[in-house]
C-alpha positions in Angstrom: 15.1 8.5 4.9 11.5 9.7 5.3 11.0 11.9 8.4 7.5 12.5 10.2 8.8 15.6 11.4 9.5 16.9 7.4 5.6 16.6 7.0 3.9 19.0 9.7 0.1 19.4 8.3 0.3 16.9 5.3 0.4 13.6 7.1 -1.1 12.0 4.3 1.9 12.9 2.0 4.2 11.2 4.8 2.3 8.3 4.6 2.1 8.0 0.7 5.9 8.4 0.6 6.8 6.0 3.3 5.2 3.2 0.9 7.1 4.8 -2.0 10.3 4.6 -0.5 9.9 0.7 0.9 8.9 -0.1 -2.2 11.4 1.5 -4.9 14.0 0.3 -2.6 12.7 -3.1 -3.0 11.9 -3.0 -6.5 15.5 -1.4 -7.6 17.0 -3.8 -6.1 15.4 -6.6 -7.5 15.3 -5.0 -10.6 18.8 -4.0 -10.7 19.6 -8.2 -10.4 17.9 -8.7 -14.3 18.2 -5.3 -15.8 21.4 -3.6 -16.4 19.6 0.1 -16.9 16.8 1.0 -14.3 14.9 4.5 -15.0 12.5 6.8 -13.0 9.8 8.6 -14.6 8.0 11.2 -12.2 5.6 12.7 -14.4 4.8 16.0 -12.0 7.9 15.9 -9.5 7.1 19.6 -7.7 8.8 20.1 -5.3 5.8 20.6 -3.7 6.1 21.9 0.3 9.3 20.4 0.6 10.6 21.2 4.3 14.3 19.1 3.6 16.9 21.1 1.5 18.4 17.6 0.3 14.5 17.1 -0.9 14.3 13.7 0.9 10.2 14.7 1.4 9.2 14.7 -2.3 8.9 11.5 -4.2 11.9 12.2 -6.7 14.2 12.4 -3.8 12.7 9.4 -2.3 13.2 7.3 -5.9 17.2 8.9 -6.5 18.1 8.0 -3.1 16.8 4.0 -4.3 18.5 4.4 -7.4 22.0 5.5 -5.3 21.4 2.9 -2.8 20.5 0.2 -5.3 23.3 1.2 -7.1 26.2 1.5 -4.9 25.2 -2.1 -3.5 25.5 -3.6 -7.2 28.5 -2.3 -7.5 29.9 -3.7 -4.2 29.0 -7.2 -5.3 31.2 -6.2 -9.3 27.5 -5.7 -11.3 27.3 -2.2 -12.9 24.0 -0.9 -13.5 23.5 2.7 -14.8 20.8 4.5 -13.0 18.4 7.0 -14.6 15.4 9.8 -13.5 13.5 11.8 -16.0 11.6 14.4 -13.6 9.0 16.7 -15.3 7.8 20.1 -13.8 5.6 22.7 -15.8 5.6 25.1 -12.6 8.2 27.7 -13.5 8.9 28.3 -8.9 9.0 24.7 -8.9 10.9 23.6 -11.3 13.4 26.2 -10.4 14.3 23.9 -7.8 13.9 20.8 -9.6 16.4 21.8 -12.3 19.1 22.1 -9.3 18.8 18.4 -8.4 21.2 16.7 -10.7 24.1 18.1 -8.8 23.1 16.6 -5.6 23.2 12.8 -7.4 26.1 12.7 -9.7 26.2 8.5 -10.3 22.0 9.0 -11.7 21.7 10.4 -14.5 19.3 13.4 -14.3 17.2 14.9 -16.8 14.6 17.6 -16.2 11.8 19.0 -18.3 10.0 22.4 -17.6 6.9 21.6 -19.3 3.8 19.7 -19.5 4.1 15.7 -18.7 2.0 15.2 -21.8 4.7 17.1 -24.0 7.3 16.1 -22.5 6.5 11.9 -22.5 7.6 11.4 -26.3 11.0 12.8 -26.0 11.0 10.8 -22.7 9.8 7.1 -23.9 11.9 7.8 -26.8 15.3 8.4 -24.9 14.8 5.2 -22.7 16.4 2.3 -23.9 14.1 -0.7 -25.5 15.7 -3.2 -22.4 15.6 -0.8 -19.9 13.5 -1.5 -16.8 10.9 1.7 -16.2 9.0 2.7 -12.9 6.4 5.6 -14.1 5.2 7.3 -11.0 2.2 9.6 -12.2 0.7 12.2 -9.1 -0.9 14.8 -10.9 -2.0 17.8 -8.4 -5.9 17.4 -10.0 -8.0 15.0 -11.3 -8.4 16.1 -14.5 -6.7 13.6 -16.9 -7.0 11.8 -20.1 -6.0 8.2 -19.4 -5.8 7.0 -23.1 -3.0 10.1 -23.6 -1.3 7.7 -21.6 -1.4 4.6 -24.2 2.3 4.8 -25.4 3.4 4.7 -21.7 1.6 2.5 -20.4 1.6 -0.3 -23.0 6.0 -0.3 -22.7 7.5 -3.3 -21.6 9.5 -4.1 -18.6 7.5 -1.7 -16.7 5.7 -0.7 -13.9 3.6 2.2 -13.1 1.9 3.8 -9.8 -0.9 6.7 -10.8 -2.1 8.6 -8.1 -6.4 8.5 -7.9 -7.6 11.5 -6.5 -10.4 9.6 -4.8 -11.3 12.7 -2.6 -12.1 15.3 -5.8 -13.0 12.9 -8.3 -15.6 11.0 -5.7 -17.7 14.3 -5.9 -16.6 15.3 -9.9 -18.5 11.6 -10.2 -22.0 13.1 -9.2 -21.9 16.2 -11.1 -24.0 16.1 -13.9 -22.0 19.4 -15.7 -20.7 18.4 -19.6 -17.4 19.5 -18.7 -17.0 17.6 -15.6 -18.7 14.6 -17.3 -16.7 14.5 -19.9 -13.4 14.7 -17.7 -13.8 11.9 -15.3 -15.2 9.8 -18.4 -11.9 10.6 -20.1 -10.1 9.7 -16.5 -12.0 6.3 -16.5 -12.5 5.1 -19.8 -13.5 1.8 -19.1 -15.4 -0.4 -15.9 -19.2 1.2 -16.3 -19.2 2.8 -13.2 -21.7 5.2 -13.9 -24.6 2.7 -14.1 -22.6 0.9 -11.2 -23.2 3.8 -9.2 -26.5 4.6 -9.7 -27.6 1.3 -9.0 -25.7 1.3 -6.0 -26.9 5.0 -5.1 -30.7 3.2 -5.5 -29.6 1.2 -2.6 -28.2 3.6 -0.4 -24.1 3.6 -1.0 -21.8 3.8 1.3 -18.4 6.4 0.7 -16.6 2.9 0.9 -19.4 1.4 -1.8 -18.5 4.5 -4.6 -14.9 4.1 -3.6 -15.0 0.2 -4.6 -17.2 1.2 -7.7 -14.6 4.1 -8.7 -11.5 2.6 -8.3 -12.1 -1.1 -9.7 -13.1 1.1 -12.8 -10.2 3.1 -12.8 -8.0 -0.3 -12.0 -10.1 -1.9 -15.3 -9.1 0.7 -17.0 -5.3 0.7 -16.4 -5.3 -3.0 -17.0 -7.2 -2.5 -20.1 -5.0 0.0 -21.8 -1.6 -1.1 -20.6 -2.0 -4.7 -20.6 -1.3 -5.4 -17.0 -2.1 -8.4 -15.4 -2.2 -7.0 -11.9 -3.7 -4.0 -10.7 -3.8 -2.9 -7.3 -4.3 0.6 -5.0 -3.7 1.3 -1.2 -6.0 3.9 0.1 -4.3 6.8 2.2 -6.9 8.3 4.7 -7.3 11.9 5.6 -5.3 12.4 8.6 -8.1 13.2 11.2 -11.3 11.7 9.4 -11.8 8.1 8.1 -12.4 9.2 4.9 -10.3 8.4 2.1 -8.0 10.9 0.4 -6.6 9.4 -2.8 -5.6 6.1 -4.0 -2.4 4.5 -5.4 -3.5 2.5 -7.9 -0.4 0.3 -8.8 0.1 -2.0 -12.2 2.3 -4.4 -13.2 3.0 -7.6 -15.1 4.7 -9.8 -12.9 3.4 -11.8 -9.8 6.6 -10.5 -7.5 5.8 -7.0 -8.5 2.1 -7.9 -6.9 3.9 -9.7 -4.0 6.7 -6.6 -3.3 3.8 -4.0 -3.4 1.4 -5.7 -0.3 4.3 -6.4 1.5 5.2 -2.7 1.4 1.8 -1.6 2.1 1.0 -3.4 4.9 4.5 -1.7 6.6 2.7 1.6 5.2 -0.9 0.7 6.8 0.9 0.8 10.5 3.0 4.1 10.1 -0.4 5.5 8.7 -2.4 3.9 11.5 0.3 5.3 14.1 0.4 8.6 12.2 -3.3 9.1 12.4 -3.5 8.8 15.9 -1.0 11.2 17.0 -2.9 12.8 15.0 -6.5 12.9 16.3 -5.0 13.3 19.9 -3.1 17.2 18.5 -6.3 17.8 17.0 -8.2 16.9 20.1 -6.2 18.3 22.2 -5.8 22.0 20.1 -9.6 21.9 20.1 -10.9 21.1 23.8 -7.6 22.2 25.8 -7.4 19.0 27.1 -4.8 15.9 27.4 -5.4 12.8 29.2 -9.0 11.5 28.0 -7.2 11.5 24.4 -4.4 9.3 25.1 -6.0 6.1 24.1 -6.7 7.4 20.6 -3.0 5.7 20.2 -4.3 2.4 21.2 -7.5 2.3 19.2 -5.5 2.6 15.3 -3.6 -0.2 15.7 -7.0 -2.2 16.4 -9.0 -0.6 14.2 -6.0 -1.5 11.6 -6.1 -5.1 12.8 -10.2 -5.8 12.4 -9.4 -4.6 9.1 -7.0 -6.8 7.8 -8.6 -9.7 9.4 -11.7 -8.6 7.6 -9.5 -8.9 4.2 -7.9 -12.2 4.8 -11.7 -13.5 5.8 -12.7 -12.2 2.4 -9.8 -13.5 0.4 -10.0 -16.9 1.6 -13.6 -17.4 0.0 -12.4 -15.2 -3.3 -9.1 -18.1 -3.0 -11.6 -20.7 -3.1 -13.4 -19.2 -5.9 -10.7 -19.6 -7.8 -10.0 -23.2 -7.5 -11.7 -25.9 -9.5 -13.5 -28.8 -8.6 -11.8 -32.4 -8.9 -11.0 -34.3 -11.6 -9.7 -30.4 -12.9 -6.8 -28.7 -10.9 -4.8 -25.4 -11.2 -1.5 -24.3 -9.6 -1.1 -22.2 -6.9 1.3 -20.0 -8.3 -1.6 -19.1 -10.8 -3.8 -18.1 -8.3 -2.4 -16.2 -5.5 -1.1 -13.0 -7.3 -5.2 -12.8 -8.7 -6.2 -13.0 -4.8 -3.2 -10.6 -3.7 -4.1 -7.7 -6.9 -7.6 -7.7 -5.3 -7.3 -7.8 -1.7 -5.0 -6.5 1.3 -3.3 -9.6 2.0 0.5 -11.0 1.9 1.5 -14.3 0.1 2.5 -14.9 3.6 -1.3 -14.6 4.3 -2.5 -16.9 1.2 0.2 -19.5 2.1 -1.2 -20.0 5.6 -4.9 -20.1 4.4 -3.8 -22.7 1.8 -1.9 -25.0 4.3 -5.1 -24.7 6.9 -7.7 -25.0 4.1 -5.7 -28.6 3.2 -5.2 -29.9 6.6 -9.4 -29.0 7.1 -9.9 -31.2 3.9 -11.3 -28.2 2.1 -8.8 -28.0 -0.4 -6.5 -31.4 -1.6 -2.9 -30.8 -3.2 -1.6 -33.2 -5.3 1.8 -32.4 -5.5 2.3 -31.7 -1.6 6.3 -32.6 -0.2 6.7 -34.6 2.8 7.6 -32.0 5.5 6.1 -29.2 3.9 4.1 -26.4 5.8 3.3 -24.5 3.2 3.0 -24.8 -0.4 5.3 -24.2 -3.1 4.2 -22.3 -6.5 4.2 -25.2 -8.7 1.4 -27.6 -6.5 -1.4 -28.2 -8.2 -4.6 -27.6 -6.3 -8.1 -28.9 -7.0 -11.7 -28.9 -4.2 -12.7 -32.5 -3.1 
């Protein structure tokens, strides 16, 4: 289980891999009902600063230990599923250590590659069976990154993928006006136009948050785009002392409970980050001034900082909700619109299913396919604006 105390100066890392681990355990599990063969794919697995010998800090120890759990629970219940990881490490020191891993999980089956992800994903795609369920995790240590040589991977089935947006370097790589640098984050984000986005939004003074929007829809375009994903969402992991963000996960995926899984997760993620942070500030405070007590409310102040901002999404995705809905005599289903309202805002279907009962029972929206007793609706209802 992810430990805060493994993570001592990278708080962000902590954070990024306490949302990896609620989610593969979810997502294995689920998985591992349909599929009878679930595989891993870390495309640049380190170890990286990993302070836990059984490696339970670095996100292919994380993903085994789903695989294992996932596994052994299957079992329990008399399904087999066979478990695989495909871990790739071009850093001779690192991979050193990553080639010692398959010992430590005897019932996955392990394969490591001491080479280049690039190199290395042919021989991988090609060794994973055609009706076996794939989760790609892609966290290169740079930006620098040519999405298209990611077509083949991207574009298989019965998969899922979370890519790692350095927000932080590729924020500034944006402004540079160099050929080489150009070039590179055009290659990165092949698709959205954000370059004239941002200038015009530059013209009117942008915000960090303003080029982050602008950046990352275009890098979520562009993974929907070349892999044919019908959802595409990211959760932003903030420096640990400023509010400025750090890098994105920008997550993709086909299927409304992948959407679903991946907000719930986040929003558990969003308080240990919001918790993190704040112990934090008050060590940084406290190392820098000497002093204790005027700091301790820093711990209070996350959580409500945390909470404006949520409440702040679900305002938002109420009206975007709406947007979505046609005018009567025409109607659509809910099930066809909540996972479009969840891939582009911070909000749970728990969330949606509340705004759609209060938005009926204000006459704002009229269901025509609402059960007696009901509190909220189910997927099939058809929903149309009075």
């Amino acid at each position: 289980m992810v430990a805060i105390q493994n993570y001592e100066g990278r708080e962000q890392a902590y954070v990024k891999h306490v949302f990896l681990e609620r989610y593969l355990e979810r997502l294995v599990h689920k998985t591992a009902s349909i599929y009878d063969h679930i595989v891993y794919v870390d495309g640049f697995a380190g170890p990286w600063q990993s302070a836990n010998e059984a490696f339970q800090d670095t996100s292919f120890g994380i993903a085994l230990s789903a695989l294992r759990q996932a596994k052994a629970t299957w079992k329990a219940a008399g399904r087999e599923v066979k478990m695989s990881a495909h871990l790739v490490e071009q850093n001779p020191t690192a991979y050193a250590r990553l080639a010692t891993i398959g010992s430590r999980y005897r019932d996955v089956e392990v394969k490591t590659y001491p080479e280049d992800f690039l190199k290395a994903l042919a021989a991988i795609l090609a060794d994973i069976p055609p009706l076996a369920f794939t989760f790609f995790f892609i966290d290169p240590k740079g930006w620098r990154f040519r999405l298209h040589d990611l077509a083949t991977m991207l574009k298989r089935p019965r998969s899922e993928v979370i890519f790692n947006f350095m927000f932080d370097f590729i924020n500034r790589a944006a402004s540079m006006k160099e050929p080489a640098i150009e070039q590179g984050v055009d290659e990165l984000i092949p698709y959205g136009d954000w370059r004239a986005k941002l200038e015009h939004a530059e013209r009117g003074g942008a915000t960090s948050n303003d080029r982050k929007k602008i950046l990352v829809d275009a890098f979520s375009e562009s993974l929907a785009t070349i892999g044919s994903y019908t959802y595409v969402a990211e959760t932003t992991v903030l420096r640990p002392v400023s509010d400025r963000a750090l890098y994105c996960l920008c997550y993709a995926t086909r299927h409304p409970e992948g959407i679903k899984t991946f907000r719930d997760c986040q929003m558990k993620a969003l308080e240990e980050e919001a918790r993190t942070r704040a112990t934090t500030k008050v060590k940084h405070a406290e190392k820098v001034s000497g002093q204790h007590e005027i700091f301790e409310s820093l711990h209070e102040m996350a959580p409500n900082e945390l909470g404006k901002k949520l409440a702040l999404e679900r305002s938002v995705a109420e009206f975007a909700f709406l947007d979505l809905v046609p005018s009567a005599p025409a109607s659509i289903r809910f099930e066809d619109v909540w996972p479009h309202v969840l891939s582009r805002h911070v909000v749970r279907l728990k969330d949606m299913n509340d705004i759609a009962a209060r938005l009926r029972k204000e006459g704002r929206l009229a269901f025509l396919d609402w059960g007696p007793r009901k509190r909220v609706p189910d997927g099939h209802y058809r929903m149309q604006r009075p």
